[in-house]
N, C-alpha and C positions, 0 to 999 in steps of 0.2 A: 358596546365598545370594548376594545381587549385591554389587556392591563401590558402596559406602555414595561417593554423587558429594559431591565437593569444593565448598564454599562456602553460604550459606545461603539458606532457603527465600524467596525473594521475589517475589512473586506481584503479574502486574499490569503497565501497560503503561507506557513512558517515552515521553512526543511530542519526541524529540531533532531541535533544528533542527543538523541534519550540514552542516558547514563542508567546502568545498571539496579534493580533493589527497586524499581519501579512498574507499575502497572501502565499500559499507554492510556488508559481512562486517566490514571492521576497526573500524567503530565498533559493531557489536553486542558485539563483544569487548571492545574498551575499554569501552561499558557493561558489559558483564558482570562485567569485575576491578573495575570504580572499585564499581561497589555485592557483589563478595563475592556475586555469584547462581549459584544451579548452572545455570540452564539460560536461555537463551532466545535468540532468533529476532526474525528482522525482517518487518516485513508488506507488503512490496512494494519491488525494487532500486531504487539510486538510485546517478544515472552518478560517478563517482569528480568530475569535473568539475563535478557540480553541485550543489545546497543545497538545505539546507529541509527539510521534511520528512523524517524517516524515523521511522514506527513502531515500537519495541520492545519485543518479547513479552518476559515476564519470566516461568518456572513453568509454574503454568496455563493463563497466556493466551496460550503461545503455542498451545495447542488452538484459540485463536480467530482465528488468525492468516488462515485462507482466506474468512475472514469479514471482516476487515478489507482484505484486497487485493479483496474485491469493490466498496469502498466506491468512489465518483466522487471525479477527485482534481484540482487544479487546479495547473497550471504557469503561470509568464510565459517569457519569453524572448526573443532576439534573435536574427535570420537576417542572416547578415552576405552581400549579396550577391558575386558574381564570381569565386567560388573556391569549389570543390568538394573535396573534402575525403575520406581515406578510412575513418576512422572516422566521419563526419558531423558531427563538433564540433570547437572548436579546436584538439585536440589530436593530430588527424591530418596527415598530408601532404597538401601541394596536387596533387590530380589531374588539374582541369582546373580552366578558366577562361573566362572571359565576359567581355566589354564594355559589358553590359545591363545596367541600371538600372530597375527596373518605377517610374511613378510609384505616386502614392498611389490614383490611381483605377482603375487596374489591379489593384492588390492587395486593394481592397474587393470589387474584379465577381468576383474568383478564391477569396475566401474559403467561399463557400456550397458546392461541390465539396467541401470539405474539413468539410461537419460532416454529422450524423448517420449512420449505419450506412454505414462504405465499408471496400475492402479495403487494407492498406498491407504492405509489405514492410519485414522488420525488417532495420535495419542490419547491416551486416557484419561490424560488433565489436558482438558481442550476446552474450547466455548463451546460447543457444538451442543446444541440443545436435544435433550432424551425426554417425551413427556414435560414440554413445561420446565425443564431443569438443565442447567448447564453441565455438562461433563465433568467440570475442575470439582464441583459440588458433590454432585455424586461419588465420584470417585475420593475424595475426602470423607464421607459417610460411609467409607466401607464397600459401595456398589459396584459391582463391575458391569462394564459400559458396553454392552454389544454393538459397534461402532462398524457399519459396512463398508469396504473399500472404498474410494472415491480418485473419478480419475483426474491424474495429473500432469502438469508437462514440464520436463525440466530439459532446458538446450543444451546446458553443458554444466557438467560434472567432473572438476578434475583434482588429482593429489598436488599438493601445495609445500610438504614435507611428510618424512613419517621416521619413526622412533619404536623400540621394542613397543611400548604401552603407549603411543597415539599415535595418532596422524592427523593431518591438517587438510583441508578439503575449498575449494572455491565454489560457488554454484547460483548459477543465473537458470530461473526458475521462474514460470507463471504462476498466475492466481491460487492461493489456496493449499501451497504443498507446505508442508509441515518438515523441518529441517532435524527434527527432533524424532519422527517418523523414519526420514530419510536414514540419519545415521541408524536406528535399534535395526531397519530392515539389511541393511549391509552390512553390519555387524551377525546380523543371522548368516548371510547368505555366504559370510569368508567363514562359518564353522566356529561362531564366538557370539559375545552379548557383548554390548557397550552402550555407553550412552555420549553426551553432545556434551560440551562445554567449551566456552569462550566465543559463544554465537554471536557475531556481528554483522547487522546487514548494512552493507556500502550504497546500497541504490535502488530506487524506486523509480522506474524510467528517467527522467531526467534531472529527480534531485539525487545529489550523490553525497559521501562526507567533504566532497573538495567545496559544495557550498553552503553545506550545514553549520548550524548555530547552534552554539550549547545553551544549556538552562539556565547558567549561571550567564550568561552573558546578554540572553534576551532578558533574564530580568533587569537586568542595569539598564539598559536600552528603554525597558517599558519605566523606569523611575524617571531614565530622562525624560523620554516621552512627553510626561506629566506634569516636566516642570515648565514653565514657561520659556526658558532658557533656550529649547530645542525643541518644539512640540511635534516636529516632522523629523526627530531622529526615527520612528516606525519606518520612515520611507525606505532604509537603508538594508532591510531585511527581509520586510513582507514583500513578496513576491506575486504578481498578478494570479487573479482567478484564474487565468486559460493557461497559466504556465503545465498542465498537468495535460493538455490538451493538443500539446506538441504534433501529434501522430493523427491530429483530427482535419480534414479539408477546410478551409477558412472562406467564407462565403461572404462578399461586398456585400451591399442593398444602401439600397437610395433611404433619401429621409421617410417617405411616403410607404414602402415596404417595411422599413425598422418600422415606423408608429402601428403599423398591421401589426407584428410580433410583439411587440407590446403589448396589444389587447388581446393577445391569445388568439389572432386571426391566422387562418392560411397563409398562404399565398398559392397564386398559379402559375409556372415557369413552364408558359407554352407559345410563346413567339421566339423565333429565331435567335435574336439577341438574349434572349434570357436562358435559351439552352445552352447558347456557346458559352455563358458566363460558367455555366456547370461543368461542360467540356474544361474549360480553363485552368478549375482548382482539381483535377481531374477525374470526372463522376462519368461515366458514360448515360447518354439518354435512355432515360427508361431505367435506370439502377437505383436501389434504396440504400441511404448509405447515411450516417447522422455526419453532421455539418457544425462547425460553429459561425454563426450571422454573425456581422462587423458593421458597424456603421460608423464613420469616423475615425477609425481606428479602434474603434472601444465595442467590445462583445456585446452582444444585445441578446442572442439567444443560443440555445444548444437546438438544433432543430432536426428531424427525420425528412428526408429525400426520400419520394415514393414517386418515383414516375416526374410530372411533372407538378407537382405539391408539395410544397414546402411546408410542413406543419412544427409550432415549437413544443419541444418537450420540456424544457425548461428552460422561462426567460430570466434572465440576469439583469436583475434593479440595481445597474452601478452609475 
C-alpha cells in the first residue's frame, strides 16, 4: 500500500504573477504550503530575475501541464546595449563591451530576422541538460556549454520605445524560445552586445497579468482557506483543470462511455451518430486529433482521436 501524501486534494490551476529574486521551482513550493496541496507543478520556467506569469498545476492539472507549455506566451523587455553579459541578463558578469549605439531605424530594418520560424542558441545559464548536468551548473563551474541551435517560432516582435543605451521590445513567442537568447542575438546582428533586463512575461495563452494573483495575496487567501470562517475562499482563485485547454475540441459522452474512460477503455466512434458528434466539435472523419471528454459538464479525460477510436491518454480523477 503506498504511503498516503501529505496535504489536501486541490485540483486546478493558480495564474501566479511571480515577483522578481525567485526561482519558479520555489514559488511552486511556496504555492504548494500556503494552499496545503499534495502535489503540483509549474507549466513553463521563468528566469529567477524576472515576473509575471507563472502557471501553477495544482493535482490533476498538472496532467495538463504539456498542454499549457505549448500555449503562445507573450514577454516585454529591455536590451540594455554595450555590455555583454554572461548569463545574458543583469545578473551576470560583464564580458565584453561595445561603443555602438543602433538608432531607432536600425533596430526596426533588423527586427523582421528575428520573427517567424528561426534557429537560436540557448544561453549558457539555462536548464538544458549536458551529460547528466544542467547548463546554469556548469557554466558556474567554469564550463563552457556547447549548446546546438534549436528551432524556434516567434509571431511578432516589435519596438515598444527606444533610448541612446535601451530599447524596449514586446514579443509573442512559442514553446521554448529563450528572451534572453533573443536580445544577445540582435544585439549581434545591429553591430553591438547587450543583454536583457526588466523581463516580464504578460501571458501564457489564456492566463494573462489582467487575471494573475500575487504571492502575497494567495497566501492570505490560503490562511483564510484554513480557517473555518471561509474554507471555500480557494474557490475565488483556483481556476479549473481544463482552463489551459481552451484551444482543445471538447467531446460529450454518455454515462456509459465516461465509465469506459475511466477504466482506461477505448471507445469505437463508428456508427453514424457517433461520427457526426466528431463532425460537431470539428474533427473531420478519419483525423487524429486529442480531444478533451466531458461528461456532465465536468472533464473525464484528455483522449487521442485515431480514426474511429477514441483512446485516453490521460483520465482526470476529479
Amino acid at each position: 500500500m503506498g504511503r498516503r501524501r501529505k496535504g489536501n486534494i486541490v485540483n486546478g490551476w493558480i495564474n501566479l504573477d511571480k515577483p522578481s529574486d525567485m526561482t519558479s521551482t520555489d514559488a511552486v513550493n511556496i504555492v504548494r504550503r500556503a494552499l496545503n496541496a499534495q502535489k503540483a507543478g509549474h507549466g513553463g520556467t521563468l528566469d529567477p530575475l524576472a515576473t509575471g506569469i507563472l502557471p501553477i498545476a495544482l493535482g490533476e492539472a498538472t496532467k495538463t501541464i504539456p498542454y499549457c507549455q505549448d500555449h503562445m506566451k507573450r514577454y516585454s523587455f529591455r536590451v540594455i546595449w554595450g555590455e555583454a553579459r554572461d548569463t545574458d541578463d543583469a545578473e551576470g558578469d560583464v564580458i565584453e563591451t561595445s561603443a555602438i549605439r543602433p538608432s531607432e531605424a536600425a533596430i526596426l530594418a533588423a527586427l523582421p530576422a528575428f520573427t517567424g520560424d528561426i534557429e537560436q542558441i540557448p544561453p549558457q545559464f539555462s536548464a538544458i541538460k549536458i551529460d547528466g548536468e544542467r547548463a546554469y551548473d556548469r557554466a558556474r563551474e567554469g564550463k563552457e556549454n556547447k549548446l546546438a541551435p534549436r528551432p524556434v517560432y516567434i509571431e511578432e516582435l516589435t519596438l515598444t520605445d527606444a533610448n541612446a543605451d535601451s530599447a524596449g521590445f514586446s514579443c509573442l513567442c512559442g514553446k521554448g524560445t529563450y528572451m534572453r537568447s533573443l536580445a544577445r542575438d540582435l544585439s549581434k546582428a545591429l553591430g553591438t552586445v547587450g543583454y536583457i533586463a526588466d523581463l516580464r512575461r504578460e501571458a501564457v495563452g489564456p492566463l494573462t497579468t489582467d487575471n494573475a494573483i500575487s504571492l502575497a495575496k494567495l497566501r492570505e487567501i490560503g490562511d483564510i482557506a484554513r480557517s473555518e470562517a471561509e474554507p471555500d475562499a480557494l474557490e475565488d482563485v483556483l481556476l479549473p483543470v481544463e482552463t489551459v485547454l481552451d484551444d482543445i475540441p471538447a467531446l460529450a459522452l454518455n454515462e456509459k462511455e465516461a465509465a469506459r474512460l475511466r477504466n482506461g477503455q477505448k471507445l469505437l466512434f463508428i456508427a453514424r451518430p457517433d461520427m457526426d458528434r466528431l463532425g460537431q466539435i470539428g474533427l473531420e472523419i478519419g483525423e487524429d486529433a486529442t480531444a478533451l471528454a466531458i461528461y456532465n459538464g465536468k472533464p473525464i479525460a484528455l483522449v487521442a482521436v485515431a480514426g474511429a477510436e477514441i483512446s485516453p491518454v490521460r483520465v482526470l480523477n476529479l
